[in-house]
N, C-alpha and C positions, 0 to 999 in steps of 0.2 A: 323501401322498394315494394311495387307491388307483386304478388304471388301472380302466377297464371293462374290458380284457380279462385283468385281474388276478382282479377279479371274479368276471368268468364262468369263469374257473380256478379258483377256488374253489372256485364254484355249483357246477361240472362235477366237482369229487370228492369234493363231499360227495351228490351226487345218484346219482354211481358208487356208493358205498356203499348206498343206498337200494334201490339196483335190482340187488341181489345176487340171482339168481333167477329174475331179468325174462327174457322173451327179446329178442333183439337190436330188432325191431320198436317196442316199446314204452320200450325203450329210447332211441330215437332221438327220443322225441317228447318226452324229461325237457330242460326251458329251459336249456340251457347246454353239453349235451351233444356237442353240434355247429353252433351257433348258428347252423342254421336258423329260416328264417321259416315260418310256417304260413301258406298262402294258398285262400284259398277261391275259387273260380272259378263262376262264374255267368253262365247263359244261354250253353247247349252248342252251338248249331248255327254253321257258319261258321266264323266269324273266332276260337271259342273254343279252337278247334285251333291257332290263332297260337299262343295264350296256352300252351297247352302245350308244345305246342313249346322256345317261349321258358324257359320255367321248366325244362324240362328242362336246354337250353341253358346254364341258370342254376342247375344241383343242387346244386350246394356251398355255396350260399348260401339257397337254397330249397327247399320241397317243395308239393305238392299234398295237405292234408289232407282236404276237404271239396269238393265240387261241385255243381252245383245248377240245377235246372230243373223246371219245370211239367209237364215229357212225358216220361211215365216209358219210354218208349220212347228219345226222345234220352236222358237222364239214365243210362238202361243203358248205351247203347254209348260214351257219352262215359268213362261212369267204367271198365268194360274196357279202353278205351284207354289211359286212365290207368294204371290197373295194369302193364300190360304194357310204358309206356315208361319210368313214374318206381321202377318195381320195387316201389311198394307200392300198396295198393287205397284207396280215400279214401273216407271216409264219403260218403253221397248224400243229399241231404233235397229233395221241392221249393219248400218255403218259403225265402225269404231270410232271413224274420223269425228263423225258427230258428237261421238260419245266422247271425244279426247277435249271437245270445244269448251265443254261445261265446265265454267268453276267452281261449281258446287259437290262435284264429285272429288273426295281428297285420295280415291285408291283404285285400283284397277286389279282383277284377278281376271287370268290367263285360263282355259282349259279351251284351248283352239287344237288343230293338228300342229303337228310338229315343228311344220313350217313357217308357223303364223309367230313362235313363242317370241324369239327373240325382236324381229321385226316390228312387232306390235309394244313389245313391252320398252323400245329405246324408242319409240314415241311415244308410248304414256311417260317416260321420262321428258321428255323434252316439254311434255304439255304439263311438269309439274305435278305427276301421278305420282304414289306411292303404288308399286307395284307387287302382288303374289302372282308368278310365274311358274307354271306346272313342269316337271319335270320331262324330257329334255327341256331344258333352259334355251337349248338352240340347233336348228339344222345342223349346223357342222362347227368348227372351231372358231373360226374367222366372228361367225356372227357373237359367239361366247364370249371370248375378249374383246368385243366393241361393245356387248351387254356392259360386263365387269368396267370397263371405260368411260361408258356414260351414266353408271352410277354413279364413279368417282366424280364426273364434272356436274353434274345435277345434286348430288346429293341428298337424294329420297333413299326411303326404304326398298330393297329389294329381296324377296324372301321367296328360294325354290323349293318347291312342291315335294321335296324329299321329308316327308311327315314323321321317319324315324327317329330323324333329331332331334324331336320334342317328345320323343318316348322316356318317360321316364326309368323301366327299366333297361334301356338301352345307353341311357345316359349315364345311368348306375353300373352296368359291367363295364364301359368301356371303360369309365374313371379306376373301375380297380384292374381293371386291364393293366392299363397303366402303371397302378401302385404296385404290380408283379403280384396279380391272382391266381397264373398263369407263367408266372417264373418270365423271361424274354422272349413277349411275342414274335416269331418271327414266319408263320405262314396264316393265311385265310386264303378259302375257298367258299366263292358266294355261288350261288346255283336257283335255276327258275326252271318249273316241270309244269306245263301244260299240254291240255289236248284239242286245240285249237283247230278247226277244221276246214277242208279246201272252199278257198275263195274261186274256184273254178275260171272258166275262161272269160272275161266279160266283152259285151258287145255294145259299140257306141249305140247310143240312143237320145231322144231328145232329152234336154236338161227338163227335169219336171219344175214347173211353174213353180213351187215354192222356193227354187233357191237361186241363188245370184250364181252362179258357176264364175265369175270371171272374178268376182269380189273373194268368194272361197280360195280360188289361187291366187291373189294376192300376190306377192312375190314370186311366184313360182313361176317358172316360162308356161304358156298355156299350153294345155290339152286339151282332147276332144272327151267332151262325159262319156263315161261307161259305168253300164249298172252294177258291176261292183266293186265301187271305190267307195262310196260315200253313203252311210255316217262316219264307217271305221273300219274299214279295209285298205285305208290310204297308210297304214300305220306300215303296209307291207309294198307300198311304191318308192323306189329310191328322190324319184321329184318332191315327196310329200313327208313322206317317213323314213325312221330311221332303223328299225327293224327293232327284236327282239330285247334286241341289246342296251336300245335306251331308251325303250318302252315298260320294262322292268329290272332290268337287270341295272340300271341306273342305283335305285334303292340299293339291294344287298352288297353291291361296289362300291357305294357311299360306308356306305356301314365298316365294312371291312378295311378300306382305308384310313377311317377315322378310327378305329380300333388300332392299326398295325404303327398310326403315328406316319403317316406317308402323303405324300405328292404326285408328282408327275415319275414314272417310271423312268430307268435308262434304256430299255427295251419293250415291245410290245411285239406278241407275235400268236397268230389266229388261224383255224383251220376248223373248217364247215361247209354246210351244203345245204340244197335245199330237196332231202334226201325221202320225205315220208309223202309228198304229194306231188304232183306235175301240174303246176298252172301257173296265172300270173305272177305270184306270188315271187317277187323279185331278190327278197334277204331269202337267206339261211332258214332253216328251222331247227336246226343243231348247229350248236358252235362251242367251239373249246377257246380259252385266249389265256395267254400269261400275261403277267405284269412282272418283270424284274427289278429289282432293287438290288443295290451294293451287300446286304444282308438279308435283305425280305424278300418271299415269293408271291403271289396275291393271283390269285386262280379264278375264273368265271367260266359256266357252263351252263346254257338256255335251252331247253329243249322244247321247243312252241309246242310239237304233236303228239308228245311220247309224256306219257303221265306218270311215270318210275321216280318215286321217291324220292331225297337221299334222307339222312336219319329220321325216315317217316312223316318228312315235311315237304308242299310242294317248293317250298320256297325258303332261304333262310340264308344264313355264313355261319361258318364256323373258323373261329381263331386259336390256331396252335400253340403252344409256347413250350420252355425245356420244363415245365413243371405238369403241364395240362394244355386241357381245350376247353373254350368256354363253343357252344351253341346258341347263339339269338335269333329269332325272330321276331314276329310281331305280335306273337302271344308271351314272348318270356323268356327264359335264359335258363340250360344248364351247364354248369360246371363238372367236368371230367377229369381223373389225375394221368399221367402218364400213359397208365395202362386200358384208359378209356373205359373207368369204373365211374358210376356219378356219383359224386359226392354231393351236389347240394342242387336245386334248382327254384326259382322263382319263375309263380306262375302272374302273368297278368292280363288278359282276356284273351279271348278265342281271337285265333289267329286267323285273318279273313281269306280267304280261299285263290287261290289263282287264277279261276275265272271269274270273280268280281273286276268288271271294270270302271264300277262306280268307287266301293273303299268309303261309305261313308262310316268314320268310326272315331275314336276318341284321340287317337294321335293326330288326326287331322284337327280337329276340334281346340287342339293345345295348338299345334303347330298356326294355328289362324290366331288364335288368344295372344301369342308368341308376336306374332305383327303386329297386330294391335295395338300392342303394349310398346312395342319399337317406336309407332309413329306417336302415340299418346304420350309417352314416361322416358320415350329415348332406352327401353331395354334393348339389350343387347341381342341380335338375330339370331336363332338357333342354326338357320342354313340360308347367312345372306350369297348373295351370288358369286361374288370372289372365292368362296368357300363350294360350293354347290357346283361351279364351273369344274370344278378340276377333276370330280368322277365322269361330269359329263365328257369332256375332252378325250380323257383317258377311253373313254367306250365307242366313243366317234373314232379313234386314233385303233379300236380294236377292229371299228369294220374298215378301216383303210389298207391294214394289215391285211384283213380278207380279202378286198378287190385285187392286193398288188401281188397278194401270196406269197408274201415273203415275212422276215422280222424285222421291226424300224427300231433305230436308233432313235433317242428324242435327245432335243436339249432338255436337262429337269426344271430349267427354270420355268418356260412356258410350254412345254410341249409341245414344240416343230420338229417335226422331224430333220436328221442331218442324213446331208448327202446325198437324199434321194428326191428327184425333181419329180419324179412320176409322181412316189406319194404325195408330193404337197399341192399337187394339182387338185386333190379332193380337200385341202385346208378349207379352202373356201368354195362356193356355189356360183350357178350363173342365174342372172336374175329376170324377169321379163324387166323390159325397158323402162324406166320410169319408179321400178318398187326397190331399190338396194336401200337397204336400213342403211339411215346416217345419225353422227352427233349434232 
């Protein structure tokens, strides 16, 4: 039998003979030649420079073929930069749809707004994409489980942007979590302190010529431009964003429930306001939320404009147990006994700051190595979306709690809410005509 990497030893000299004449460039892009992935990257501002980063980080295994965004403005300087780190220039298109046509692209990563995540990435499956999808995973719940759904029917890679589950020592405490580091975990509380400042009152204006304003809402029922939504004040509109809560507070929630050994809660129940400024600014800037379990507590607390600490971190969890508390973040982990004395801690880089909204760092960098390797070796996903889905859920399900002001029941298996018609009115979203993501 042959090896696939017999194969592609093959493929690679009979595609050498092919390309007698070629120059080195185009060379590089013949299937076999260097079994590189082709990746298309989408929606430039931010967090898209992670992804760069990363894939550079990951050249031997990767490249950047294609790029893509609505602002021919960002779209320029992203793809520049591209040039100049991955040493060759990528095609630019600002349609995805274009970008979904090509088969030569085998992977598609996500850093759009909020709105775009799930809708765009259950057509990069349909078009046969392997997808990296940036945290939130989706608008609201509905789109989450039709994600989770059309992974199952398609059968590509799906890997969410929650980068702490390729943190190695995050891997390492929660495994002795587990092994009773900490005696029987049974409380975390995750928390996010920022000082984020007033988006003030914005006023329609013409759309500036570099962007597609109709293409950017996509899915979203349209609106009139105003000048302060866009590049990233959309994060605080309920049509576009999803507030605080699954803008960061996704990570330290992931974390914590994957330490506590949990799912969907039997209760969800939230109380906030949008308390530090007066303007459009539509979510919360402080929020408190529980998560109940039969035995477990699981706490979350966002404070967008107030920069107060907690154990001298802006950002982190910590997990209780009857023996101790361990503290992680994203620089490292200390271990506490009972009496909240430390007894041991591992440091692993500097923990990046809570007004970075780019994050390029080394957990990103595994966390893209991590997919890589999925789609190349068949490894196993650190945070494939079945897995990824269920903090998001949980924190979408925290601001439903907030609109309804009340506590919801869930069923644990999927997280619907029981009994309550109003709550499940926000399960899902309304769509402009023509954009509902399908399988």
């Amino acid at each position: 039998m042959v090896t696939r990497r017999e194969f592609l030893d093959t493929l690679a000299v009979g595609a050498a003979g092919m390309a007698m004449g070629s120059t080195a460039k185009s060379y590089s892009q013949i299937l076999g030649a260097n079994d590189r992935l082709n990746f298309a990257v989408i929606g430039l501002n931010g967090r898209a420079y992670a992804h760069l980063s990363s894939l550079k980080a990951n050249k031997n295994a990767a490249r950047i073929s294609h790029v893509c965004d609505v602002d021919s403005n960002i779209l320029a300087k992203f793809a520049a930069e591209t040039g100049r780190e991955m040493g060759e220039a990528p095609a630019t298109d600002k349609d995805f749809r274009a970008i979904l046509q090509l088969k030569e692209i085998d992977a598609i990563t996500i850093a759009t707004p909020d709105h775009w995540h799930a809708p765009m990435a259950i057509a990069g499956l349909r078009a046969g994409k392997h997808v990296y999808v940036e945290k939130p995973c989706s608008h609201n719940p509905a789109e989450g489980a039709l994600l989770v759904e059309a992974q199952k029917k398609y059968g590509k890679q799906v890997q969410m942007g929650t980068q702490q589950r390729s943190s190695p020592h995050t891997i390492e405490v929660v495994d002795k979590i587990g092994r009773g580091l900490i005696g029987r975990a049974y409380y975390a509380k995750a928390w996010y302190s920022n000082t984020r400042k007033s988006i003030g009152v914005g006023k329609e204006t013409p759309v500036p010529a570099a962007l597609d304003w109709d293409l950017w809402q996509g899915p979203a029922p349209r609106q009139p431009y105003k000048d302060n939504v866009q590049p990233y004040n959309w994060h605080w509109f309920k049509i576009w964003g999803t507030g605080e809560t699954l803008n960061n507070g996704t990570h330290e929630v992931d974390v914590c429930r994957w330490a506590l050994g949990v799912d969907y809660p039997e209760r969800v129940s939230s109380a906030g306001g949008r308390y530090h400024f007066k303007d459009d600014w539509q979510f919360y800037d402080t929020l408190l939320t529980s998560f109940e379990y039969p035995d477990k507590l699981l706490e979350w607390e966002g404070k967008c404009c107030q920069g107060m600490r907690f154990y001298g971190r802006d950002r982190g969890s910590c997990i209780m147990g009857t023996t101790g508390s361990v503290i992680v973040d994203r620089g490292g982990y200390e271990v506490y006994d009972l009496k909240g004395n430390k007894t041991s801690e591992v440091k692993a880089e500097k923990a990046a700051d809570s007004s970075d909204t780019t994050g390029r760092d080394s957990m990103t960098d595994r966390h893209f190595a991590n997919f890589i390797a999925a789609i190349r070796k068949g490894e196993k996903l650190n945070a494939p979306i079945a897995v990824g889905n269920v903090a998001v859920t949980m924190l979408q399900l925290s601001n439903v709690s907030w609109e309804v002001r009340r506590t919801l029941a869930l069923n644990t298996s999927d997280g619907k809410v029981l009994d309550d018609a109003e709550a499940m009115k926000y399960w899902v979203r309304t769509y402009e005509a023509g954009w509902a993501p399908h399988l």
